[in-house]
C-alpha distance (Angstrom), angle and dihedral (degrees) to the residues before:
residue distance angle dihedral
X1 . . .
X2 3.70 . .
X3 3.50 116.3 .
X4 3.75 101.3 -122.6
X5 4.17 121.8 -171.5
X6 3.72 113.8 -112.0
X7 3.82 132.2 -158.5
X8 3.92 101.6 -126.8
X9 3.64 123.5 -115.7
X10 4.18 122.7 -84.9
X11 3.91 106.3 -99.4
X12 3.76 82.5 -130.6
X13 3.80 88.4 69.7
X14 3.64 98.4 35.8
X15 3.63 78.5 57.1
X16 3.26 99.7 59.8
X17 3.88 97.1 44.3
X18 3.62 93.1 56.0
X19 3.96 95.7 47.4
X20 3.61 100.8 91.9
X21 4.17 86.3 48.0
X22 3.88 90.2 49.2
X23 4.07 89.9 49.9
X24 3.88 90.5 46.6
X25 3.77 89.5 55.7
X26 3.66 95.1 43.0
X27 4.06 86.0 69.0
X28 3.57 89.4 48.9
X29 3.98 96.5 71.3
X30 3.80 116.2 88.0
X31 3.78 96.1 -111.4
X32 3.57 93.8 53.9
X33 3.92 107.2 18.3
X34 3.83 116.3 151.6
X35 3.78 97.8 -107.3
X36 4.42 94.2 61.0
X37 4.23 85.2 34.2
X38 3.60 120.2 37.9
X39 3.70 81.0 167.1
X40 3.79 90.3 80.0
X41 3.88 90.9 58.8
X42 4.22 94.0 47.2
X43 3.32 85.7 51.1
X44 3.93 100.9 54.3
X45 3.69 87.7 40.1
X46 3.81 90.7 53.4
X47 3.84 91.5 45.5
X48 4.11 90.6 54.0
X49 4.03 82.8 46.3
X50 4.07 87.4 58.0
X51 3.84 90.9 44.0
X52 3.77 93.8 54.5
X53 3.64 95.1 43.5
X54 4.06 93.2 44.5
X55 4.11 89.6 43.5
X56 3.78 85.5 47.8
X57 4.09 95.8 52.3
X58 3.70 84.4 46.7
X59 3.67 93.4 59.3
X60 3.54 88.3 38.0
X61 3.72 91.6 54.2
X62 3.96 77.4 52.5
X63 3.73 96.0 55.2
X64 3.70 84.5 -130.1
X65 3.75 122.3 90.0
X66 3.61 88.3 -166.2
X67 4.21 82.3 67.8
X68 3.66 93.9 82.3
X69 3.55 114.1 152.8
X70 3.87 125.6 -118.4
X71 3.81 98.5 -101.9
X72 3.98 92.0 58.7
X73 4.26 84.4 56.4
X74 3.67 93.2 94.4
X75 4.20 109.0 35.1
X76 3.63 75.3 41.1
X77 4.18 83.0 58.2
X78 3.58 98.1 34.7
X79 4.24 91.0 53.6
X80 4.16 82.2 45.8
X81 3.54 92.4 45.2
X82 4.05 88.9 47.8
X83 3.60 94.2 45.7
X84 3.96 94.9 49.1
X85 3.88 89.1 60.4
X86 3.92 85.5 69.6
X87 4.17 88.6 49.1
X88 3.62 107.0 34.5
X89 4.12 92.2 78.0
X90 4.11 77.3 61.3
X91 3.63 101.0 44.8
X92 3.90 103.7 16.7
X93 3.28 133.4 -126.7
X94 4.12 106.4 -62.8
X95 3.56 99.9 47.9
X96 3.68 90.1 42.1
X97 4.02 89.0 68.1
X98 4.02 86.2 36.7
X99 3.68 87.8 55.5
X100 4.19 88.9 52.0
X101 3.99 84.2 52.4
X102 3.62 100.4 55.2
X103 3.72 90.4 43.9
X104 3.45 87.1 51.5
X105 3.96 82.8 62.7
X106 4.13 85.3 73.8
X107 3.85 82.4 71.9
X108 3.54 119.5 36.7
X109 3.82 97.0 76.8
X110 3.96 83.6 74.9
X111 3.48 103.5 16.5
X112 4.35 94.9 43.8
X113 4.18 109.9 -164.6
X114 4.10 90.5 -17.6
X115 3.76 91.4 78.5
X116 3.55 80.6 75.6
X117 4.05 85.4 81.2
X118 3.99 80.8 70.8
X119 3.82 97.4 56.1
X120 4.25 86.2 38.4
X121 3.46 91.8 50.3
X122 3.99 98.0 43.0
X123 4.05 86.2 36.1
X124 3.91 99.0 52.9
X125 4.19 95.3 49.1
X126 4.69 80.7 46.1
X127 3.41 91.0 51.3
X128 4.16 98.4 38.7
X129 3.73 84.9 58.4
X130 3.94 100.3 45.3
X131 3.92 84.0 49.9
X132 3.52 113.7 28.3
X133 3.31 115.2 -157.0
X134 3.50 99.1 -172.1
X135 4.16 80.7 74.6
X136 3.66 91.7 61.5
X137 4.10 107.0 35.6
X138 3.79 107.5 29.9
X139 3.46 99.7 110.2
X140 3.48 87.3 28.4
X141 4.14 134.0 109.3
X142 3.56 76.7 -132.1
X143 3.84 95.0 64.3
X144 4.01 98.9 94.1
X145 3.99 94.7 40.2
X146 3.76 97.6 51.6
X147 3.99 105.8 23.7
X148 3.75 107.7 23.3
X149 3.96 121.0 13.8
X150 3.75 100.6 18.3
X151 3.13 104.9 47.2
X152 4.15 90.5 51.1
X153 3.98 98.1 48.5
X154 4.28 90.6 45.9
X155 3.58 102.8 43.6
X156 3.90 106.1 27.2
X157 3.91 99.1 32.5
X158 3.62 115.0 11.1
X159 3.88 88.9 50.8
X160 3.63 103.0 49.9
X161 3.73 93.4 42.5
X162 3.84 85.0 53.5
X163 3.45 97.4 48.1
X164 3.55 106.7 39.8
X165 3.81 98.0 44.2
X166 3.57 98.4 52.4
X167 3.05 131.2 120.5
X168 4.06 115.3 -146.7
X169 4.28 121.1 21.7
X170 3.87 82.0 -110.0
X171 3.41 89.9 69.1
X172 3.51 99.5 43.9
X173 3.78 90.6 50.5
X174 3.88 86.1 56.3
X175 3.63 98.3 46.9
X176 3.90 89.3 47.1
X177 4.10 90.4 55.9
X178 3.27 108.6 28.4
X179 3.72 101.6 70.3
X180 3.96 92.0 40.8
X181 3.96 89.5 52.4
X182 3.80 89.4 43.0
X183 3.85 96.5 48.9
X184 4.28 77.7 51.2
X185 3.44 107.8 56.4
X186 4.20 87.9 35.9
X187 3.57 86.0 51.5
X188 4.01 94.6 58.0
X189 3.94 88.8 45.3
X190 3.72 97.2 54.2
X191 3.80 90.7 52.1
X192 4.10 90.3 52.4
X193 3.80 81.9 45.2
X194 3.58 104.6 38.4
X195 4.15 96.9 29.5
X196 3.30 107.6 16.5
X197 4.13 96.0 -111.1
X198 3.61 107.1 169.6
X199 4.16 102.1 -121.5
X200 4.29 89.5 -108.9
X201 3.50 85.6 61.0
X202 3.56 105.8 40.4
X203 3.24 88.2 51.5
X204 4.03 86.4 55.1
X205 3.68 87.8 54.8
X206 4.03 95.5 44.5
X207 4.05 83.8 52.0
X208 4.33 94.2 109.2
X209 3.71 79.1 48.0
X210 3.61 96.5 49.2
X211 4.32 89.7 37.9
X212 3.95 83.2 55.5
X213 3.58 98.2 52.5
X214 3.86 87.3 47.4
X215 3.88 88.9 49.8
X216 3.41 96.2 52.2
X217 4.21 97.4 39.4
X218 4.35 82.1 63.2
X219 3.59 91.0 39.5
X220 3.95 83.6 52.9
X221 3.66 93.8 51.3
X222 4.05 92.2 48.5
X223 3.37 97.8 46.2
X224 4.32 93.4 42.1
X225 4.07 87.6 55.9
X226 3.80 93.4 41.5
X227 3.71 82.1 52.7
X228 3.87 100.3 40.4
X229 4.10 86.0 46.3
X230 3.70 91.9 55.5
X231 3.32 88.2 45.2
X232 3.98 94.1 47.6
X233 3.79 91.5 48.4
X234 3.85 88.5 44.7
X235 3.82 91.4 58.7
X236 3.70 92.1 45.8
X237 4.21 95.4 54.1
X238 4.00 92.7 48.1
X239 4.21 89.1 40.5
């Protein structure tokens, strides 16, 4: 896969992306935390309704549906990710999150290696539920950074913002993995620190986290060469 330059996403669009992340935190501080203000909640879910429905009358507007534009990636996920919790007791676990990758096909020839935000996004709220981490950390110091807070700023803000603003495919594969492998091996610490967990078991435990970040490091790699070919073949026409 050629590491091809990139012109980085408008802010206006990163924006957007990372508004149903930003609302989500908002009910995470004391003042306004979910439990006192359901409000907060309705809200974000309304917001990720309006992002689906806008994306969709983009692609519409397109005459493709496959069109959709990169702020629809992850409510796009997160209704995936929902909907795979119904299928997974069918299919199991791994080829749940390897179904979420080859839908994730239907948008990389617009959306290149950031339609990988749809297979994070789906993936994370998969794997959350085959491992629970509320199990492990809710009496825990641990609690905010790995169930409520942490997992909100790295996969719904810090992500996108990676993704979309930089600057070469290369460094949107990084920004993709990195926090999904970090969040793993952090993971198996805190339950050694927090539990106990010898590290070969943690790591045991952390394996849907560890399955996810392989999922989405060869749904990287698929949807980087379908975007460098398009590219490629894009250079050759207006050559």
């Amino acid at each position: 896969m050629r590491n091809h330059s990139l012109v980085p996403r408008p802010w206006w669009q990163v924006g957007l992306t990372v508004l149903p992340g930003l609302i989500f935190l908002l009910g995470q501080v004391p003042p306004l935390s979910t439990y006192g203000h359901p409000g907060v909640v309705y809200l974000a879910w309304a917001v990720m309704g309006f992002l689906i429905l806008s994306s969709t009358l983009v692609a519409a507007r397109h005459r493709s549906l496959l069109q959709v534009p990169v702020w629809g990636l992850i409510p796009l996920g997160l209704l995936a990710g929902f909907g795979s919790l119904w299928i997974m007791d069918c299919l199991g676990f791994y080829s749940t999150c390897f179904l979420l990758a080859i839908i994730g096909l239907l948008f990389a020839r617009r959306n290149g290696l950031s339609a990988g935000l749809f297979v994070l996004a789906g993936g994370i709220l998969t794997t959350s539920w085959a491992v629970e981490p509320v199990m492990y950390f809710w009496d825990s110091p641990f609690w905010r950074v790995f169930v409520n807070v942490g997992m909100t700023v790295l996969f719904t803000i810090l992500a996108p913002v990676l993704v979309l603003r930089s600057r070469s495919i290369l460094g949107q594969a990084v920004g993709l993995l990195s926090l999904i492998a970090a969040y793993s091996v952090a993971f198996v610490l805190a339950l050694n620190n927090a539990r106990g967990i010898p590290i070969s078991r943690g790591i045991s435990t952390a394996g849907p986290f560890i399955a996810l970040c392989t999922t989405v490091a060869i749904a990287a790699a698929v949807y980087g060469w379908i975007s460098c070919r398009d590219f490629t073949a894009s250079k050759a026409r207006f050559a």
